[in-house]
MIRO-130511 format. One record per residue (C-alpha): residue number from 1; residue in one letter; x, y, z negated. Coordinates in steps of 0.2 Angstrom, whole numbers, plus 2048, in hexadecimal, padded with zeros to 3 digits. Layout:
% residues N
(NUM,'a',(X,Y,Z))
...
END
This chain:
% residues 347
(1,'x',(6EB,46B,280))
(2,'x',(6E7,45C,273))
(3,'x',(6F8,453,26E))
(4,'x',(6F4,445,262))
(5,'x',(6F1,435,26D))
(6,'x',(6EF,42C,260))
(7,'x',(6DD,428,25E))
(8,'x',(6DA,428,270))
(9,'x',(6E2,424,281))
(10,'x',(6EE,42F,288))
(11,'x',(6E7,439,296))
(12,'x',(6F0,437,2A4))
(13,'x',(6F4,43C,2B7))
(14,'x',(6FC,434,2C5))
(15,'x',(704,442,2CF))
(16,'x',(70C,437,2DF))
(17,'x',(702,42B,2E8))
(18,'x',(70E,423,2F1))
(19,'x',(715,411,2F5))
(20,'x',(722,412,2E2))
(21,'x',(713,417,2DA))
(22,'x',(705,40E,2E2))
(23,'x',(70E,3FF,2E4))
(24,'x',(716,3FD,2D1))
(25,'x',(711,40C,2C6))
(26,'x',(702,40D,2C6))
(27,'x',(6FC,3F9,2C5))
(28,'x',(708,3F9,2B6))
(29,'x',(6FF,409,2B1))
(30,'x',(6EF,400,2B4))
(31,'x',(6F4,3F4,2A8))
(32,'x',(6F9,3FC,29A))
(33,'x',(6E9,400,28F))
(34,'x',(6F1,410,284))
(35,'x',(6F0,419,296))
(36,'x',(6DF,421,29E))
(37,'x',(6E2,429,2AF))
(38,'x',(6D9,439,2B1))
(39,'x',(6DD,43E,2C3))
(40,'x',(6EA,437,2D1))
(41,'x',(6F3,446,2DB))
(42,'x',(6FB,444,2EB))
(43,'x',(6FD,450,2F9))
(44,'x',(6F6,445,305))
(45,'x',(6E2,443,300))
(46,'x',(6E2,432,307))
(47,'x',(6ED,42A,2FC))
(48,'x',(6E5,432,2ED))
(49,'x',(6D6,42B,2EF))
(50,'x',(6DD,41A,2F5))
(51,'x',(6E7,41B,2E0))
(52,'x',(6D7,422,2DA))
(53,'x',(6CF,414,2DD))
(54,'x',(6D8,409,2D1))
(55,'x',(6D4,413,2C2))
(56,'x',(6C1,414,2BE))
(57,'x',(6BB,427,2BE))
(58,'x',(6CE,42E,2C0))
(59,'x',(6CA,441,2CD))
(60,'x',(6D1,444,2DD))
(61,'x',(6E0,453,2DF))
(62,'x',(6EC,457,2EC))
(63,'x',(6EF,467,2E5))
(64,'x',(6FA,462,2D2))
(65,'x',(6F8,475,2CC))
(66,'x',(6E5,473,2D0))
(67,'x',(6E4,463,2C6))
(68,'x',(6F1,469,2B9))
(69,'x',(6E3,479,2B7))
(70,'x',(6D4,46F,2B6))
(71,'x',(6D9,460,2AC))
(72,'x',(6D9,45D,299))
(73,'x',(6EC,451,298))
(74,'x',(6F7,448,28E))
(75,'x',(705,443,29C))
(76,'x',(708,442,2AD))
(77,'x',(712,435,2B8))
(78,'x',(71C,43A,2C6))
(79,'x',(721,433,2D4))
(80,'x',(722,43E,2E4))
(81,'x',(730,443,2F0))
(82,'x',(741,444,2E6))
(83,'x',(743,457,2EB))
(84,'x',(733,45B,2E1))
(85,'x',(734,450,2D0))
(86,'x',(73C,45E,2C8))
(87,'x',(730,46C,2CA))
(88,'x',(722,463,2C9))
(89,'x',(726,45C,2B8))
(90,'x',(72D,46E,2B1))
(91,'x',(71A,473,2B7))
(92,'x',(713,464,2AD))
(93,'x',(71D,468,29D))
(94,'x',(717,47A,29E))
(95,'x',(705,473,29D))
(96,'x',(70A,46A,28E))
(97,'x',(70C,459,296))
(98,'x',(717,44C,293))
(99,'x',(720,445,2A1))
(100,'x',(725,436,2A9))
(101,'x',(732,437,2B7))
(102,'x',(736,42B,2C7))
(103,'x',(749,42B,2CA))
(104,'x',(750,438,2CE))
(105,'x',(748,444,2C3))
(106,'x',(750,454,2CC))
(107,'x',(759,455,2DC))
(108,'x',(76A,460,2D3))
(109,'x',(771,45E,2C2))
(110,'x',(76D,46F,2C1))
(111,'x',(757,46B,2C0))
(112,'x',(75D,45D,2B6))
(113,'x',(763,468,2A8))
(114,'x',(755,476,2AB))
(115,'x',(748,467,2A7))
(116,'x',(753,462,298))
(117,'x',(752,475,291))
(118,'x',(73E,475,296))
(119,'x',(73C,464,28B))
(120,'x',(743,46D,27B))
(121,'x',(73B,47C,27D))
(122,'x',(728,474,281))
(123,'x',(729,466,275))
(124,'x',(727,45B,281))
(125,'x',(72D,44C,288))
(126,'x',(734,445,29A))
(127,'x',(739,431,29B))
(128,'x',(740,42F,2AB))
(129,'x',(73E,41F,2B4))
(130,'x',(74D,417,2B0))
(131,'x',(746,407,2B1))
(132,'x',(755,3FA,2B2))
(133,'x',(758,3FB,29F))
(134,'x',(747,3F4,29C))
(135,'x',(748,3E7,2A9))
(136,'x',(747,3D8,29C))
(137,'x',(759,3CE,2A0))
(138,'x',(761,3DE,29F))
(139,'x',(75B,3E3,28E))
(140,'x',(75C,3D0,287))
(141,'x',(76F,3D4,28F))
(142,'x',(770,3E2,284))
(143,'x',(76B,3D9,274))
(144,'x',(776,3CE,276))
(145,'x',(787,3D8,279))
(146,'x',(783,3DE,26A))
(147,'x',(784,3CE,25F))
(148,'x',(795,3C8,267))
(149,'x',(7A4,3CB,25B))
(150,'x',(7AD,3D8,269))
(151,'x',(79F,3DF,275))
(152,'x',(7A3,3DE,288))
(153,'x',(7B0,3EA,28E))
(154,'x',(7AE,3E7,2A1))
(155,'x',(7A0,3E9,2AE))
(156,'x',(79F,3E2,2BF))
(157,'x',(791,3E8,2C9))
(158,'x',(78B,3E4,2DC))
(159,'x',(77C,3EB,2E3))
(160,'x',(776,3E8,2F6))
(161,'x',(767,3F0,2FE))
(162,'x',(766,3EF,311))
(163,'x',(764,400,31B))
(164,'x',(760,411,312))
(165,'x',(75C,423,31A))
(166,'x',(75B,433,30F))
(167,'x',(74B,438,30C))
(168,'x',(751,448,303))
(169,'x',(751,458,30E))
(170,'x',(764,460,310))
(171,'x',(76D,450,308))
(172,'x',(776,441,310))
(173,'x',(772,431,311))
(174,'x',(781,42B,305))
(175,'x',(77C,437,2F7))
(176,'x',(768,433,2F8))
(177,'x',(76E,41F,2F7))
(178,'x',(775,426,2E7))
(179,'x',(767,430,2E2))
(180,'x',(75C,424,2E8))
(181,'x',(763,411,2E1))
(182,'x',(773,415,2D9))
(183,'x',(76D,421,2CD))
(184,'x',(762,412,2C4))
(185,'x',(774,407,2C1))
(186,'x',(77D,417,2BA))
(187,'x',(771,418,2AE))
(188,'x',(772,404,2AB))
(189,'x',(784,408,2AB))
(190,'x',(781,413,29D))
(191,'x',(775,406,293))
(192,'x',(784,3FB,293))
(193,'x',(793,403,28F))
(194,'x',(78F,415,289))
(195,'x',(791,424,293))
(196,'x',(79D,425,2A3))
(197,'x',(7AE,432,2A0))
(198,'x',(7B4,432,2B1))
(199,'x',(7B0,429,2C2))
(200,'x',(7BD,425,2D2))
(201,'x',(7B1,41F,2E2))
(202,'x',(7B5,41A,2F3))
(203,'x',(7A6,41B,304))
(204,'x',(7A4,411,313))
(205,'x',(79B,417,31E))
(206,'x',(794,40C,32E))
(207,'x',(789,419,336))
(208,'x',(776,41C,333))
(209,'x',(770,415,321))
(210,'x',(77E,407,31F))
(211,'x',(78C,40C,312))
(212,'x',(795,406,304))
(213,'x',(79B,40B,2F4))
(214,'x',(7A9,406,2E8))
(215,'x',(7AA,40C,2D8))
(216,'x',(7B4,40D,2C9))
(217,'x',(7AB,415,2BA))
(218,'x',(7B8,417,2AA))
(219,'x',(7A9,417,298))
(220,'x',(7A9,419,28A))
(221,'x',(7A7,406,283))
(222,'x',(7B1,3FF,291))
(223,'x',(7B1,400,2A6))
(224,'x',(7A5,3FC,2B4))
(225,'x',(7AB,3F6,2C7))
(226,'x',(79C,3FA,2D0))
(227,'x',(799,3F6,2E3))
(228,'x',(78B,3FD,2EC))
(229,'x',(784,3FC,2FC))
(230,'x',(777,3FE,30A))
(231,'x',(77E,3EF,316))
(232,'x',(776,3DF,310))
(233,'x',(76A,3D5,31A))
(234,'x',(762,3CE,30A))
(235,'x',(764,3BE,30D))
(236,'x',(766,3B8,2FA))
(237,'x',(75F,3A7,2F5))
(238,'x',(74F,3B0,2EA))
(239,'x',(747,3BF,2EE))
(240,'x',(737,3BC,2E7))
(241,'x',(73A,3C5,2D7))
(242,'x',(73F,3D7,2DD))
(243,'x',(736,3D7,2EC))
(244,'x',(745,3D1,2F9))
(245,'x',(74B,3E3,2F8))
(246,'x',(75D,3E3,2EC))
(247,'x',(76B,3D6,2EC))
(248,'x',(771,3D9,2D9))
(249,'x',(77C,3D0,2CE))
(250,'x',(787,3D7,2BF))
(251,'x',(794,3CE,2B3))
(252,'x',(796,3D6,2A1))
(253,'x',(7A5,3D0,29C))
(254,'x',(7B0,3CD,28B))
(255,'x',(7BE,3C3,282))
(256,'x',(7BA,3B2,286))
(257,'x',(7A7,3B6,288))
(258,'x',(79D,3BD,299))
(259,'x',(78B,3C0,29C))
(260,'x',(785,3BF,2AF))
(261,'x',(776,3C2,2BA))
(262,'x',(770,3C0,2CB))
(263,'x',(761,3CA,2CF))
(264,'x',(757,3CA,2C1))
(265,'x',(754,3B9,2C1))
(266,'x',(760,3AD,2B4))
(267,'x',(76A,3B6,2A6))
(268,'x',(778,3AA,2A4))
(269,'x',(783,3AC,293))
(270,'x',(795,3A4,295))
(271,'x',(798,3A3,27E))
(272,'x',(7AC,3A3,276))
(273,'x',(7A8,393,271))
(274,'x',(7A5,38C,283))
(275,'x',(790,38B,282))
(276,'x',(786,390,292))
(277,'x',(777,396,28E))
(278,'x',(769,39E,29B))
(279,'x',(758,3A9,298))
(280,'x',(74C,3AC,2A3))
(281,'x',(73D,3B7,2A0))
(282,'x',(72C,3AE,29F))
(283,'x',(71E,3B3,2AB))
(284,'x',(710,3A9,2A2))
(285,'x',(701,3B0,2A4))
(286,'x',(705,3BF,2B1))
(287,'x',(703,3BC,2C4))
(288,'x',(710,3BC,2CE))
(289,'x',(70E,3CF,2D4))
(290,'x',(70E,3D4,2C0))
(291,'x',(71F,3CA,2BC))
(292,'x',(728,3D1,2CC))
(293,'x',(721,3E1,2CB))
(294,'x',(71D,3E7,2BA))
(295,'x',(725,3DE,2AF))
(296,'x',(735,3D5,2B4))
(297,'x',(739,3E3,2C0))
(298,'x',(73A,3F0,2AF))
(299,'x',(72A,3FC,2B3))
(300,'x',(71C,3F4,2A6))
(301,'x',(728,3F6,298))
(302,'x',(72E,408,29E))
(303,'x',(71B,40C,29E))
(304,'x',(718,407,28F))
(305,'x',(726,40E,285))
(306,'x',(722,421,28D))
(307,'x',(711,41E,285))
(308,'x',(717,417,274))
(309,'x',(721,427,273))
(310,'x',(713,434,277))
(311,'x',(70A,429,269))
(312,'x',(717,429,25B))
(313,'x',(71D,43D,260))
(314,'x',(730,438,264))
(315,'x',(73A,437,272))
(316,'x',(73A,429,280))
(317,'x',(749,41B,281))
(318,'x',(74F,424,291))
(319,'x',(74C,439,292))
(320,'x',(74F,445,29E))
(321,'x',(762,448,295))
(322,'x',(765,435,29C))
(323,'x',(75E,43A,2AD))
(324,'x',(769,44A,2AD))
(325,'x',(779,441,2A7))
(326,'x',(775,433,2B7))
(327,'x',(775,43F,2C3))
(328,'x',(786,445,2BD))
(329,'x',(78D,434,2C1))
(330,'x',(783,436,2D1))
(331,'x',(78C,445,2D6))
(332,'x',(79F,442,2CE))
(333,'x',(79C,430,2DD))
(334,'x',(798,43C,2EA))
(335,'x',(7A8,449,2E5))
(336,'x',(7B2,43D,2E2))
(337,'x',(7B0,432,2F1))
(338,'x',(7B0,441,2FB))
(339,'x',(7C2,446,2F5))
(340,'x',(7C8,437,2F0))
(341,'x',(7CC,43A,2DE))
(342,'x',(7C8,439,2CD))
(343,'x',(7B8,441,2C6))
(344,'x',(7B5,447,2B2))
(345,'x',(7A3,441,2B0))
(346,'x',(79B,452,2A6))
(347,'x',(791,44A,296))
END
C-alpha cells in the first residue's frame, strides 16, 4: 500500500453515504484538490451512486471489506451509524489507511481506547471530526485568549437544538444527545481551557426527545457552565449560517475582559481598557451553501488539515486520544447526572 502522498492526490473513499456526509463532507471534499475519491461505500446501493456521482470516475460499493480488498488507498472518511465508526475504522487502519472519523468515533470508551492502541501500532492516523475548533470565530477566539495578559478562566455555554431521538441501538435518548451533539462542545471545552478533571450534571427530562442538561465541568485552565438541551423551537433572529438547526452562544470570560458569541455569527471582544471590537468571517467569493456549510460551519478546514497531516506524516490537530478523552466526559455527564454526584473525568 503506497504512503507517500506527496507527489500525488491522496486516494480516498467515502464509506457513508448519508445525509452528514452527502450534505457537508463530501462537497467540502469535493473541494479540496489534495483529495481524489476512488470509491463511495454505503450499504444502501442507491445512495452510493447518488455520492458517486459527484466525484468523476469514483466505483460503486456497498460492501466496505469488498472495496477495502480491491482498492489501491490512502484514506478513508467515515461517516455511517454511530454504532459502526469504530470497527470500520480499526478495519481501515489495518488496511493501512488513514482515517477520518465523524463524531462519535466509538460507541464506549472502551472502542475508543482499542482505536487509540490500533493507531500506534499501524502507524497510522484517525482525526475525528471534531469540527467546532475549526469553525473560524472559535479559533480566532482561541488566538486571542492567548494574547490577553491573564487568559479567560470562565466559560458559559448554551446550546439549544429542538427535538432528538437516539439513533443508537440499546442507548437512551439522553445519552445519544450527548454522544450525538454534546460530545462536539466537550471537545470545544477542552480547546479552551485544557482538559476537564471532574464533571457535576443535572437532566430534565420532558418525555420523548425534549431534555436538558446543566453542567458544571471543573478544567484544567479554569470552569465551563454548560447548559444543553433538546427543547428549543429555534426561533433565534439568524439561522442562515448553521442551517436553523442550533441555538449557540458562549461567553469566555476574564479579569475585566470577555469574549462572546452568538451562533457563529459576530465575535464580539469586551478589552481592559473598555474597546469593543467585533470579527466576523468574510464569505467573499464562496456561495452561500460553501460559507454555511463548509467553511464557517468548521468542515472545509477539518478536511483540509486530515490531508496536510497524511502529507507532512504527523498527526492531525484533533486524534482519536481527543475523541476517547470526549467520550469520557460523555459518560462521567451520564453517571453523574444519573446519581447526582460528582464524577473524576479519567484523562
Amino acid at each position: 500500500m503506497p504512503t507517500d502522498t506527496r507527489q500525488r492526490r491522496i486516494r480516498t473513499a467515502l464509506i457513508g453515504c448519508g445525509r452528514q456526509a452527502t450534505w457537508i463532507l463530501h462537497p467540502a471534499i469535493g473541494v479540496l484538490p489534495r483529495y481524489e475519491v476512488i470509491a463511495c461505500c454505503d450499504m444502501n446501493p442507491e445512495s452510493a451512486t447518488r455520492a458517486a456521482q459527484r466525484f468523476a470516475g469514483a466505483r460503486v460499493y456497498e460492501s466496505h471489506g469488498e472495496m477495502l480488498a480491491r482498492e489501491e488507498l490512502d484514506a478513508a472518511v467515515v461517516a455511517t451509524t454511530p454504532e459502526n465508526h469504530a470497527a470500520i475504522v480499526a478495519e481501515c487502519l489495518r488496511a493501512g489507511l488513514h482515517a477520518f472519523v465523524e463524531k462519535p468515533p466509538a460507541k464506549t470508551v472502551e472502542e475508543a481506547r482499542a482505536l487509540v492502541a490500533l493507531s500506534q501500532e499501524t502507524g497510522r492516523q484517525v482525526m475525528v471530526g471534531f469540527m467546532m475548533r475549526f469553525r473560524p470565530l472559535n479559533a480566532w477566539a482561541a488566538r486571542l485568549a492567548t494574547e490577553m495578559a491573564q487568559p479567560p478562566a470562565l466559560f458559559n455555554l448554551h446550546v439549544g437544538v429542538g427535538l432528538w431521538r437516539s439513533k443508537v441501538t440499546g442507548y437512551s435518548g439522553t445519552l445519544y444527545f450527548l454522544l450525538s451533539v454534546g460530545i462536539h462542545y466537550f471537545d470545544l471545552v477542552r480547546f479552551f481551557l485544557g482538559e476537564v478533571r471532574q464533571v457535576d450534571a443535572r437532566l430534565v427530562e420532558y418525555g420523548e426527545g425534549r431534555a436538558a442538561y446543566a453542567m458544571l465541568l471543573d478544567c484544567v485552565r479554569g470552569v465551563c457552565v454548560f447548559d444543553l438541551n433538546s427543547c428549543e423551537q429555534l426561533t433565534f433572529t439568524d439561522d442562515r449560517r448553521l442551517g436553523g438547526h442550533v441555538n449557540e452562544r458562549w461567553n469566555l470570560v476574564g479579569p475585566g475582559t470577555a469574549l462572546h458569541l452568538e451562533n457563529c455569527d459576530t465575535l464580539t471582544w469586551l478589552r481592559t481598557d473598555g474597546r469593543v471590537e467585533r470579527y466576523q468571517p468574510s464569505y467573499l467569493g464562496l456561495s452561500f451553501l460553501e460559507g454555511q456549510a463548509y467553511y464557517a460551519g468548521g468542515y472545509y478546514q477539518e478536511l483540509a488539515e486530515f490531508a496536510a497531516s497524511i502529507d507532512e506524516g504527523r498527526a492531525p490537530a484533533v486524534t482519536i486520544e481527543d475523541g476517547r478523552r470526549a467520550l469520557e466526559i460523555v459518560f462521567a455527564v451520564a453517571q453523574s447526572a444519573q446519581t447526582g454526584e460528582r464524577i473524576r473525568v479519567e484523562n
